[in-house]
C-alpha positions in Angstrom: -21.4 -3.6 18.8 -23.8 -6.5 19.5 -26.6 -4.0 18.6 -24.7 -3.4 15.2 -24.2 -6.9 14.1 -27.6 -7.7 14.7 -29.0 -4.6 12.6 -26.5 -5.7 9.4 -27.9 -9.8 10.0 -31.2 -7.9 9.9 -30.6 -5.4 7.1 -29.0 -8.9 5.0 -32.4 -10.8 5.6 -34.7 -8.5 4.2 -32.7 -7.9 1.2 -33.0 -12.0 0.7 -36.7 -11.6 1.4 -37.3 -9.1 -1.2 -34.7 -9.5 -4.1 -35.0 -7.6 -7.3 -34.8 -9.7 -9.7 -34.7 -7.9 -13.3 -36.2 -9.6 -16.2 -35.4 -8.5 -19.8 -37.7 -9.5 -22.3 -39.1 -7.8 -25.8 -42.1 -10.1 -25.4 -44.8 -8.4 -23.2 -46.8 -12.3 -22.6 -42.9 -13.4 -21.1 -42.6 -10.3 -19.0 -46.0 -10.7 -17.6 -45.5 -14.1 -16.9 -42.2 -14.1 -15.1 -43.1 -10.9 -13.6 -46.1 -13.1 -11.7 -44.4 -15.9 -11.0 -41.3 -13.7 -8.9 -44.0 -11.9 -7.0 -45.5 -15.2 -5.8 -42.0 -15.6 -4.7 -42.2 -13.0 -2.3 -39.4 -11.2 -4.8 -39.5 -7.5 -6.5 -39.7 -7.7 -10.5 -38.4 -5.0 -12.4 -39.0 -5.0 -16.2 -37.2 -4.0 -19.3 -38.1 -4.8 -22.9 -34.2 -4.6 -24.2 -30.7 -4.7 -23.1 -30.2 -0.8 -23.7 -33.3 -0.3 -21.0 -31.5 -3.0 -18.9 -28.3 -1.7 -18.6 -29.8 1.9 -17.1 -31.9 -0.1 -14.4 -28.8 -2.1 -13.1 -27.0 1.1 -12.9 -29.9 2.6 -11.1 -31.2 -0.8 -8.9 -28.2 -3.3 -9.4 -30.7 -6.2 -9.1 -29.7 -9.6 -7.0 -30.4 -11.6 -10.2 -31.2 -11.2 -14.1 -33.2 -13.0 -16.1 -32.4 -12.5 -19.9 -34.1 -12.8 -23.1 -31.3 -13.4 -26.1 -33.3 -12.6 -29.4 -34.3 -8.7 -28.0 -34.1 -5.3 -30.5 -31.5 -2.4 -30.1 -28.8 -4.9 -27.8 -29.4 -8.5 -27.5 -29.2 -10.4 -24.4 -25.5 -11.6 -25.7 -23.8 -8.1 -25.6 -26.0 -7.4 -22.6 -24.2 -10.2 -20.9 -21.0 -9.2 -21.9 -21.4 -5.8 -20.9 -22.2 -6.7 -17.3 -19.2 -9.5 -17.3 -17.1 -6.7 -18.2 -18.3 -4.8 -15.4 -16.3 -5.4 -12.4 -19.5 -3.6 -10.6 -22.1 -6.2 -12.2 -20.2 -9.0 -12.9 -21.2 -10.9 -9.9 -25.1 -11.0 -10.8 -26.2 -14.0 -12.2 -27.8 -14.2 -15.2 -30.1 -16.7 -16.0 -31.0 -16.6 -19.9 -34.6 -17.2 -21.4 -34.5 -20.3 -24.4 -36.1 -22.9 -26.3 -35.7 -26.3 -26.4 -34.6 -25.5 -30.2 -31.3 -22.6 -29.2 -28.8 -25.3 -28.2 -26.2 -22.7 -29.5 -27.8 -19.5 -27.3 -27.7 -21.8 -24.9 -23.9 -22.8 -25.5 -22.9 -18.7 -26.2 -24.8 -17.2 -23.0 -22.6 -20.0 -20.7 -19.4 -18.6 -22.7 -20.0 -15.2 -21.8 -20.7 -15.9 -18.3 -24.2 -17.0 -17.5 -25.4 -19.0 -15.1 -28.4 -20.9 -16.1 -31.3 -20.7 -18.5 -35.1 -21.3 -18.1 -36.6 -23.1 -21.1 -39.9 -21.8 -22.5 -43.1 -22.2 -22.4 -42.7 -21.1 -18.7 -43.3 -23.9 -15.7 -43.6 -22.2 -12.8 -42.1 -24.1 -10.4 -38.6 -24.8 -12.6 -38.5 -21.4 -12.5 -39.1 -20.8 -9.0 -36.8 -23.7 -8.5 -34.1 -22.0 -10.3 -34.7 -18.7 -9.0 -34.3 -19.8 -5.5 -30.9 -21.7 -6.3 -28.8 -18.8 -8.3 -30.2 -16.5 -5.2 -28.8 -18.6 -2.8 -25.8 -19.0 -4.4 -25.5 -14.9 -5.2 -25.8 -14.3 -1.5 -23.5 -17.2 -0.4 -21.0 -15.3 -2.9 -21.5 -12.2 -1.5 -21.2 -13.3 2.4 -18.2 -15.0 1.3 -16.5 -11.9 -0.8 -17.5 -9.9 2.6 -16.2 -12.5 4.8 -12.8 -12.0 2.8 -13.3 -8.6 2.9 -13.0 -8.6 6.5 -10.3 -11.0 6.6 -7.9 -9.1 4.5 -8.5 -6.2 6.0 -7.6 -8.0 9.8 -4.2 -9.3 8.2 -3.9 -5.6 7.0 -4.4 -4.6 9.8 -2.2 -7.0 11.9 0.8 -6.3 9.2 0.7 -3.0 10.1 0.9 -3.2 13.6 3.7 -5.9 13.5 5.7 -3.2 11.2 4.8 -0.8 14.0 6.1 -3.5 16.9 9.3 -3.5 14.7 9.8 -0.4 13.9 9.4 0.5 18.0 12.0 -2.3 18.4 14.5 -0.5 15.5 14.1 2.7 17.3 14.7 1.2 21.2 17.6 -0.3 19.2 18.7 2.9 18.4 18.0 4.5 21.4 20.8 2.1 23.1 23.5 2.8 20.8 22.9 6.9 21.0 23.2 6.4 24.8 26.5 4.2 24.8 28.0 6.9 21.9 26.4 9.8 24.6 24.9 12.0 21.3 22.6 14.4 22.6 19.0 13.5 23.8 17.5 15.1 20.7 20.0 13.4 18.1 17.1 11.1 16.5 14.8 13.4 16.1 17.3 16.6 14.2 18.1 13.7 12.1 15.2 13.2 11.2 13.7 16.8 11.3 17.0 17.9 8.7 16.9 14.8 6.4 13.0 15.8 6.3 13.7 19.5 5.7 16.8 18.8 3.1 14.9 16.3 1.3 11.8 18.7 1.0 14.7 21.5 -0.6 16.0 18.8 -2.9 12.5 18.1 -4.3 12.0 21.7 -5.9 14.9 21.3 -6.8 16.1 20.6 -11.0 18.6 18.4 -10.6 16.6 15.9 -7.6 12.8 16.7 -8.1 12.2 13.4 -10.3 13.9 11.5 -7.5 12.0 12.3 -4.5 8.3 11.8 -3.7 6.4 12.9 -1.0 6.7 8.6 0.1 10.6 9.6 -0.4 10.5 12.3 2.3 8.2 9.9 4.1 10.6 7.1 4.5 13.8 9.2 4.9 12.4 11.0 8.0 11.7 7.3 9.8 15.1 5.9 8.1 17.5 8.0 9.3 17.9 7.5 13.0 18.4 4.1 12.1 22.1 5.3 11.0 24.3 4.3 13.4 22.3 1.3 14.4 25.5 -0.6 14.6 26.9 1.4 17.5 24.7 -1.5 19.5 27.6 -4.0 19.0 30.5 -1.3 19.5 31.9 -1.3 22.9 31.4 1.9 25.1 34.6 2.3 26.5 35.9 2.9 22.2 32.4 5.0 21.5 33.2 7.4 24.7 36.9 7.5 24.1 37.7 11.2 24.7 41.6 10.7 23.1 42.1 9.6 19.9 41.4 6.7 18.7 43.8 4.2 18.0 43.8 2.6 14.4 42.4 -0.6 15.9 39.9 1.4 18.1 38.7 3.0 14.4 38.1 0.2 12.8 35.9 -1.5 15.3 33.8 1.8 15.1 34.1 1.5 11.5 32.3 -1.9 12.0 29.0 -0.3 12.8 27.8 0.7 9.0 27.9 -3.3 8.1 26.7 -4.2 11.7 23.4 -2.3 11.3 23.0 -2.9 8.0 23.1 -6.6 8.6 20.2 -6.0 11.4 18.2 -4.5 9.3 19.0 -7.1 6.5 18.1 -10.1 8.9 14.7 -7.9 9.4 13.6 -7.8 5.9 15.0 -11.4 4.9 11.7 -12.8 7.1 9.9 -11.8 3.9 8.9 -8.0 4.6 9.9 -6.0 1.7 9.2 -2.2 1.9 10.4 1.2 1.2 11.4 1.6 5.0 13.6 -1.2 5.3 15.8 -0.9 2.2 16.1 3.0 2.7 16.9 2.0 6.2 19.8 -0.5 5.1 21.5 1.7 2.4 21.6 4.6 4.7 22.9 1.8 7.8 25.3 0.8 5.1 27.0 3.6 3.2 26.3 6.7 5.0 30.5 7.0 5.5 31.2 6.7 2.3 32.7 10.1 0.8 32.0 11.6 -2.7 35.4 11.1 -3.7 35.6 7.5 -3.0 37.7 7.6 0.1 35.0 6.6 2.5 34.1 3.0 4.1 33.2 0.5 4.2 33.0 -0.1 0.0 35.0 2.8 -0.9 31.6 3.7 -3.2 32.0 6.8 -4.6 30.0 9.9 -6.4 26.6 8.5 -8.0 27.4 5.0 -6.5 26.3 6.1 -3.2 22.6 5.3 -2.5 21.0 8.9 -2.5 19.7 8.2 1.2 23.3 7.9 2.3 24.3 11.2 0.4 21.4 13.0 2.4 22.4 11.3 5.7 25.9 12.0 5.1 25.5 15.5 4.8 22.9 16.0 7.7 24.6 13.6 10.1 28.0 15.9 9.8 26.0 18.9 10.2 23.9 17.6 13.4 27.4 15.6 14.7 29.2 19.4 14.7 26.6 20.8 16.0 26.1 18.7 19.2 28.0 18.3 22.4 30.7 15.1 22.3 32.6 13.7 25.1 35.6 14.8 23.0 34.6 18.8 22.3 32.6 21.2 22.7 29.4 21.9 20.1 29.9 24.5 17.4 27.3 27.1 16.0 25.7 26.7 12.9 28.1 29.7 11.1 31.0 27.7 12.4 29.8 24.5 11.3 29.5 25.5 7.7 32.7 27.0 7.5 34.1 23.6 9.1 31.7 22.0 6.3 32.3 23.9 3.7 36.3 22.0 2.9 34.2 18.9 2.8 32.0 19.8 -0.2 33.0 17.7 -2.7 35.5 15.6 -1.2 33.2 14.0 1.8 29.5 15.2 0.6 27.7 15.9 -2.4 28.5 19.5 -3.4 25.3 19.7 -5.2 23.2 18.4 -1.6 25.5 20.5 0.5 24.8 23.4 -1.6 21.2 22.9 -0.7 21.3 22.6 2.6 23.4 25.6 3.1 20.9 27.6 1.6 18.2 26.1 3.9 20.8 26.8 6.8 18.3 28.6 8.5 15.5 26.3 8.7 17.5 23.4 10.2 17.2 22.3 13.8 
């Protein structure tokens, strides 16, 4: 790495060293001149007699700095200048524009389009070296400093992403407590997530849903939806692995755990991290039991009211929750569970989503 840093420093240096510096000029005797006076500097000159010749060397050699004649045939060094202003690839060389003592307004228009400097003529070669040195210096401070913050962004990137990894890992061992105290099977998480991916994917080629879900949206569903029953952290065991029924009471403490989790996941993004992730994640927490028909909780939302998310949750978690093993019953097979499923359609799920799911019956885990 050592090795590497010192080849860049190195690389960097020579580029100072040798700078192209690109002077644009219809008058040969001001070419010539400038021309000498930058290779005394130890610099690279690259000529051009008009803006139009100009514009296809910087495309080509994207010089370190620009010297600019105004009065020039075919462009003139005004619309040059604008053009590389414009240019979000050029707009960081300076240009330094040729005048006379009697152009106070070139003067006055070249700074309003962006230049940096000009050289008065006749030519004393030392101003010019003088000002040559100093817009250099400056470009390449600029440009350490736009790398520097390159590099810098890219480390907060960087350490944002991880930190939404570190949470996201927390969510998840979150989640992992409150399967264990409701004893879902080992797999639960991950057929929730494998069947919201799989549904969502369905509902996407679909007429009625394809505007509505991305390839992000399947993205995000497949990491929300473990996050469901988040709130079953803060329901006591002894209710979760009740094997009678539960006593009204009993129900709603359980029925506690869709504003419990949601209010996790709430306090989560109120620290100022907005994403995709953690509002799916809080909508699906939130209002995955409410029913189509409105007699769901905990807002009694019904039909379209009900976040999307929560209509794909809703459907998958009944599937995968009939399916498994629970201290209470036995699991049923996948015929059996859409039978079972089927009385629902409608009342407790979307019929549209359930619709589409039973046709992908066979792909589901």
């Amino acid at each position: 790495m050592a090795g590497e840093n010192n080849s860049n420093s190195a690389n960097a240096l020579t580029l100072k060293d040798s700078a192209k510096i690109l002077v644009v000029d219809d008058v040969d005797a001001n070419r010539f001149v400038l021309r000498d006076i930058i290779r005394e500097m130890g610099h690279t000159p690259v000529l051009a007699e008009n803006g139009v010749q100009a514009l296809k060397i910087v495309d080509k050699l994207h010089p370190q700095l620009i010297i600019l004649d105004v009065a020039m045939p075919e462009m003139d060094g005004h619309l040059f200048c604008k053009l590389m202003k414009e240019n979000v690839k050029t707009r960081d060389i300076p240009i330094i524009f040729i005048s006379a003592f009697d152009d106070p307004e070139d003067v006055v228009e070249g700074f309003n389009l962006g230049g940096e400097d000009y050289i008065t003529k006749p030519f004393i070669p030392e101003v010019v070296k003088a000002r040559l040195r100093l817009h250099l210096k400056l470009y390449y401070a600029n440009q350490e400093l736009s790398e520097t913050n390159r590099l810098l962004q890219r480390s907060v990137n960087e350490q944002l992403r991880q930190l939404e990894i570190e949470k996201k890992n927390v969510l998840y061992a979150l989640i992992r407590v409150a399967r264990e105290n409701a004893c879902y099977d080992e797999n639960h998480m991950e057929r929730l997530s494998y069947n919201c991916r799989i549904l969502a994917e369905a509902m996407q080629l679909s007429t009625n849903y394809g505007h509505l879900i991305s390839d992000s949206y399947i993205e995000t569903i497949a990491l929300a939806a473990p996050l469901s029953d988040l709130g079953n952290v803060a329901i006591p065991t002894d209710i979760l692995q009740k094997k009678e029924s539960l006593l009204p009471e009993e129900l709603a403490v359980i029925q506690t755990h869709t504003t419990v989790g949601a209010k996790i996941l709430q306090d989560i993004r109120n620290t100022g991290d907005y994403n995709d992730f953690l509002q799916m994640s809080i909508d699906i927490a939130h209002y995955h039991h409410e029913n189509w028909d409105g007699s769901g909780y905990p807002c009694g939302k019904k039909g379209e009211e009900i976040p999307l998310s929560a209509q794909i949750l809703s459907v998958v978690s009944s599937y995968c929750a009939i399916t498994e093993t629970r201290v209470y019953r036995h699991s049923y097979d996948i015929d059996a569970a859409f039978e079972l499923m089927e009385a629902d359609a409608g009342k407790k799920f979307n019929p549209d989503i359930f619709l589409i799911l039973r046709k992908i019956r066979r792909q589901l885990h």
